[in-house]
N, C-alpha and C positions, 0 to 999 in steps of 0.2 A: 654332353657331346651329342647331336644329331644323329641319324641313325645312318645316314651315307659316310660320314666323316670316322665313324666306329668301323663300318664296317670295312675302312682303307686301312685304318691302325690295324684291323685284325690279319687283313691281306699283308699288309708289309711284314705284318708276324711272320705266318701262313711261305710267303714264295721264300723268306731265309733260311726254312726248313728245306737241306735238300734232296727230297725223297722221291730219287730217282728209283724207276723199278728194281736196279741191280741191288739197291742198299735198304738199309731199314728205314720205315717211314714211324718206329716208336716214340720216338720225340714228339713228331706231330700230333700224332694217336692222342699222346698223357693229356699233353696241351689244350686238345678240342674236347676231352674226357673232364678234365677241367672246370674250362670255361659249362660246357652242359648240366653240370655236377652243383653247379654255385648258382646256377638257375633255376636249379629242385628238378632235372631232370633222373630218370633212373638212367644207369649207364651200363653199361657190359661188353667186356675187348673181349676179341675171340683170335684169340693166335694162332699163325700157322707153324707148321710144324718146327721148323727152325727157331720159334719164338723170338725171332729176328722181325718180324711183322704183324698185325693186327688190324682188325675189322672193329669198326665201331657201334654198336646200336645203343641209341637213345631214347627216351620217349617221355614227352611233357602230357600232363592231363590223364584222364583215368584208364582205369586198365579194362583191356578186354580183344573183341574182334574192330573191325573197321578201321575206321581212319586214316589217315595219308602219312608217307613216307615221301621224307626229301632225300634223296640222295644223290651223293658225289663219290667221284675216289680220288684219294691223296695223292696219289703215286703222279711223275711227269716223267718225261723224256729227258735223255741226256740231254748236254748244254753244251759241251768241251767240244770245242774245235769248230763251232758250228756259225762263225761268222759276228759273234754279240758284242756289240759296243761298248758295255759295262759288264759287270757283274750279273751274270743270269739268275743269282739269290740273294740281290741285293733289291726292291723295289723301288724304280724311278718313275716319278711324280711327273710329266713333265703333256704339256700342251692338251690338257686334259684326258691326256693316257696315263694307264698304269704297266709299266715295263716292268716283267722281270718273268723267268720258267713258270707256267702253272697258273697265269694270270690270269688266263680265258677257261684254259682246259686244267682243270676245273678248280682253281682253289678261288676264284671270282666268285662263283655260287656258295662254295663252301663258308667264305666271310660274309657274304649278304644275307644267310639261313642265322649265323649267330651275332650278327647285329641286331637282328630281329630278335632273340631271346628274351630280352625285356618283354616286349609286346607279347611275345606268346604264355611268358611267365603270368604274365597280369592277366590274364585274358579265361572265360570263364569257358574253358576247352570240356566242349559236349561231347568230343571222340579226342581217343588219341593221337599226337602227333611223334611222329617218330624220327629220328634222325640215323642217317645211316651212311656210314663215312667208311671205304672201303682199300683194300692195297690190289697192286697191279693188275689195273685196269688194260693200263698198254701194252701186257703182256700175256691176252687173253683172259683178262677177267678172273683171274682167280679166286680173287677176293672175295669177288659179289658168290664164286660158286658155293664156298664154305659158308658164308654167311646166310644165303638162301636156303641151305642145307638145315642149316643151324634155325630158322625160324621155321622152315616147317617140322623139325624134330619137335620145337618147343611150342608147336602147332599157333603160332602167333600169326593172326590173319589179319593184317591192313587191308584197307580196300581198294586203297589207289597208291600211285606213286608219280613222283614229280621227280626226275633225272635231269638234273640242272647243266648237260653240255651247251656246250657256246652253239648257241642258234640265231646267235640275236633277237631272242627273246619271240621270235618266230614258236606257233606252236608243230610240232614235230608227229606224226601220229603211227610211222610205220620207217623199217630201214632192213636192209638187206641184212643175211648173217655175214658170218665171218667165220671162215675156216682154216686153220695152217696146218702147216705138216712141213716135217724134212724126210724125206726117202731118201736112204741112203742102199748102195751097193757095193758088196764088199766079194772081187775076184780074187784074182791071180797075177803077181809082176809078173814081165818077161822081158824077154829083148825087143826092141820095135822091129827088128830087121824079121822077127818072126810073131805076126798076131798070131797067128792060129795056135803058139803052145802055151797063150796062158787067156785067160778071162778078163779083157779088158773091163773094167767098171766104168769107165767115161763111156766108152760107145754104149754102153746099155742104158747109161744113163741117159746118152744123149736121145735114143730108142723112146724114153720113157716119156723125155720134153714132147718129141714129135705127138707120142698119144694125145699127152694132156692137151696138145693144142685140137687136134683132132677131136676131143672130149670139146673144145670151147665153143668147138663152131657146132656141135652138135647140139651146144644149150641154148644158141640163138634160137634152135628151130623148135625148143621146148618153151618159151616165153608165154606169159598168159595172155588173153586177149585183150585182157581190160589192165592189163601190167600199169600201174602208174609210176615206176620206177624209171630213170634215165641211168644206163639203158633199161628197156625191159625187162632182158632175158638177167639169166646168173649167169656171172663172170667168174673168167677162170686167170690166172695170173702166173709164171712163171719170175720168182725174184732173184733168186740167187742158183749158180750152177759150179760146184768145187769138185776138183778131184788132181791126181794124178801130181806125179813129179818133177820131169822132164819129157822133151817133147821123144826122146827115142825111148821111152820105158813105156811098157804097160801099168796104165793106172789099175792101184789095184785096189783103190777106193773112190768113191764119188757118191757126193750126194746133193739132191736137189732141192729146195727150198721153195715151195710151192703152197697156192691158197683159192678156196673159193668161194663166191659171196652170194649165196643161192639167193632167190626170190622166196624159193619154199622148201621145207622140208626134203620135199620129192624128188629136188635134185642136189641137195650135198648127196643123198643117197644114189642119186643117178652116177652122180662123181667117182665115190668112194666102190660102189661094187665095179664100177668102168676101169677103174685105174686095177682093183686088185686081181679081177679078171686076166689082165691084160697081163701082170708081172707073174701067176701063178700058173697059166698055161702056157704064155708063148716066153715070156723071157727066163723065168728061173730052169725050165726045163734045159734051156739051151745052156746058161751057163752053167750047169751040174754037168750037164754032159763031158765036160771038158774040166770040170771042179767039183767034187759033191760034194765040198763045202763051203760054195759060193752061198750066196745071201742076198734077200734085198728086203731092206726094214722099214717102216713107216712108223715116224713118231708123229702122234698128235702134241702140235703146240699148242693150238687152244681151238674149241668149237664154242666160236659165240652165236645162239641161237637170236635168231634178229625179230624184230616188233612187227607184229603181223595189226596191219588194221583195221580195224573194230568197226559195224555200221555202228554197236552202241559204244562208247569211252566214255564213262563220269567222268575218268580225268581231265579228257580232252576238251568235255564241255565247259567243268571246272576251271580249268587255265585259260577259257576263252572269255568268259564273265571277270575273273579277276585282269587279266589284259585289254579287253577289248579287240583282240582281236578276232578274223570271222574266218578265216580261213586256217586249216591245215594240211598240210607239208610232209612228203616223204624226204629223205636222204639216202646218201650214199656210203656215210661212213656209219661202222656200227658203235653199238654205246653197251650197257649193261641193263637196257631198260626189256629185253626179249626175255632174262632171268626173272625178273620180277613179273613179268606176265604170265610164265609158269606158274607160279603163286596163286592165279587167279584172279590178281589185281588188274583193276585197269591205269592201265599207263601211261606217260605222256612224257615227250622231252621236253624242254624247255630252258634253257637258261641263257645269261652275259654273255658276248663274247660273239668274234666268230670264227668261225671253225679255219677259217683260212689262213689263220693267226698262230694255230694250234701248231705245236712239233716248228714252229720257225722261229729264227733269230731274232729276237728284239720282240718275241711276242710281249703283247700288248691286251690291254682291257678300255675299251673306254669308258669313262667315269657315269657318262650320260646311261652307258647300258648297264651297268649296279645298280646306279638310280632305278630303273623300270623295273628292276631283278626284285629291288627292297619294296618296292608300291606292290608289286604281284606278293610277295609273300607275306608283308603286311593285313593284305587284304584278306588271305586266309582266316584270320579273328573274328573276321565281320562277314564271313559266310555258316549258313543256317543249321 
C-alpha cells in the first residue's frame, strides 16, 4: 500500500474514534500506542487524573536531548445537532475529500505522521523523533499542559516541534494566546417591585460586561507598532451571559463567560489585574454592603499561552526547506504550539487541512493536502 493510501485507512480508523473532549479519547490512545509500538518506537500514556484520558509520547531513533516533536491532539468537537449529512464518525471518501469529525483538526496529520512510520522505522535516525499525541486541546489544552510538565520533570529536551493544525500546509510562525474564564456572581433574591432589598447579580454582572468592554477598547490603544497580527491589538470577547429566574425576581446568580486573546504576555496581565481591580474595590464592596455574603468568582478555563515569533526558528526554517515554501504566517486562532516554546524548542505550525473547516458540519480534509502533509514529513529522513 502507498504511503497516501495507508495513511486514509489510518484516518478512517482515526475519525470512527469518537473522542470528543467531553468523553474518553483511550481507545484512540491504545490504537496509536500500537501502531508506534510495532514500529520499535518507545512509548509512554500519561493519564489524567480520571484515568478516563491520556497523553501520548513516543520516540523513533536514539535517546538523548535534540530532535523534533510532531504533534497533534486527539480530542475534536461535538457533532450532534450540528447540521451533518452523514455520520460525523463514519469517514466519507467522496470528490477527493475526506469527510468525517477531526479530519482537518487534527486527526489529518495525526494519520499522515503514521503512514510515514515505515520510513522513519528504516531510516538511519541521527536525532530523535518523537511523537506526541495529546487530549483536549479544545478545551484549553490540558493535555499538552500535563504532558509538558511531564517532559520537563523527565528533563527530555527536543529541539524543535512541528504542530500539524490545518494551515494548509502554510508555514505558521506566531499566534495570539488564548484565555477563558467564567466570573460568576452570587447575591441575593428579592421581589422586583423592591431592588434595593436584595443584591441583584445580573446588574452586577451586567456592570462587570460594561468594564470588559471598556478594558477592549483600552487594548486597541496598547497595540505594538510593528504588531503583525490582524487585528493588531489583543482582543477581548464577551460570549455567553446567564443568570436570574424570572423577569420580577432578583437574580441572585449570574455568571459571565468571557475570553482574551493577548498579542503579549503584558496584556492578559493588563486584563486580569483590570478586571480584578474593578470587582474588588468598586463592585464587591457594594454588594456586601447590602450582603456580606455576596461573591464574585473567577474560574480559569484555560490559559493558552500563544507562539511568540522568533527572528531565529530552526523549525520554521526546517518546514520551509522540506515545503518549499518562503514565506511565514501569523494567525488568529490558538494551537498548543506556545507550550512547547516554553520548553525552549523552536516551533512551528504546520499542517492538512483548513482551518475554516475546523468545528463545521461536513468538515472535510482534501486528499491533495495529506498528500503535501506526507512529502513534508517524509522528507524529514533526508535532512542532515
Amino acid at each position: 500500500m502507498d504511503r497516501l493510501s495507508h495513511a486514509i485507512a489510518i484516518l478512517d480508523d482515526l475519525i470512527a474514534y469518537p473522542t470528543v473532549s467531553s468523553e474518553t479519547n483511550l481507545e484512540m490512545i491504545v490504537h496509536l500506542a500500537t501502531l508506534l509500538s510495532e514500529a520499535g518506537a518507545h512509548v509512554d500514556l500519561f493519564h489524567d487524573r480520571s484515568g478516563l484520558k491520556a497523553n501520548l509520547f513516543a520516540t523513533l531513533g536514539p535517546e538523548g536531548p535534540g530532535g523534533i516533536v510532531l504533534s497533534g491532539h486527539t480530542d475534536v468537537v461535538p457533532a450532534e445537532g450540528h447540521g451533518w449529512s452523514a455520520d460525523p464518525f463514519r469517514m466519507c471518501n467522496q470528490d477527493g475529500r475526506l469527510y468525517g469529525r477531526g479530519s482537518c483538526d487534527m486527526k489529518g496529520f495525526i494519520a499522515a505522521t503514521l503512514a510515514c512510520l515505515p520510513d522513519f522505522a528504516a531510516a538511519d535516525l541521527r536525532r530523535p523523533l518523537h511523537f506526541a499525541f495529546t487530549y483536549d486541546e479544545e478545551v484549553g489544552c490540558l493535555g499538552a499542559r500535563q504532558l509538558v510538565d511531564e517532559l520537563r520533570h523527565r528533563k527530555i529536551a527536543p529541539a524543535m516541534a512541528i504542530i500539524g493544525e490545518p494551515t494548509e500546509m502554510r508555514i505558521i510562525e506566531g499566534h495570539k494566546g488564548c484565555n477563558e474564564y467564567t466570573t460568576r456572581f452570587i447575591g441575593t433574591e428579592g421581589h422586583g417591585s423592591a431592588p434595593e432589598s436584595g443584591v441583584n447579580a445580573a446588574e452586577f454582572a451586567a456592570r462587570f460586561v460594561q468594564h470588559l468592554l471598556t478594558t477592549r477598547e483600552d487594548l486597541r490603544e496598547r497595540a505594538p507598532a510593528d504588531s503583525r497580527f490582524e487585528p493588531p491589538w489583543s482582543t477581548l470577547n464577551v460570549g455567553q451571559i446567564h443568570g436570574g429566574t424570572a423577569r420580577n425576581v432578583l437574580a441572585g446568580e449570574a455568571e459571565v463567560e468571557w475570553e482574551t486573546r493577548p498579542v503579549a504576555a503584558a496584556d492578559a496581565a493588563f486584563v486580569s489585574e483590570a478586571m480584578e481591580d474593578f470587582c474588588t474595590n468598586v463592585l464587591l464592596p457594594e454588594m456586601r454592603r447590602i450582603a456580606p455574603d455576596a461573591r464574585i468568582e473567577t474560574e480559569v478555563i484555560g490559559e493558552i499561552a500563544g507562539l511568540v515569533p522568533m527572528a531565529e526558528n530552526a523549525a520554521r526554517d526546517l518546514v520551509a526547506r522540506l515545503t518549499g515554501e518562503n514565506a511565514a504566517d501569523l494567525v488568529a486562532f490558538g494551537t498548543e504550539a506556545g507550550l512547547f516554546q516554553a520548553l525552549d524548542m523552536s516551533v512551528v505550525v504546520c499542517g492538512p487541512g483548513s482551518i475554516t473547516q475546523a468545528h463545521q458540519p461536513d468538515e472535510f480534509l482534501e486528499i491533495a493536502q495529506l498528500d503535501r502533509c506526507i512529502d513534508m514529513l517524509v522528507g524529514l529522513v533526508r535532512q542532515p
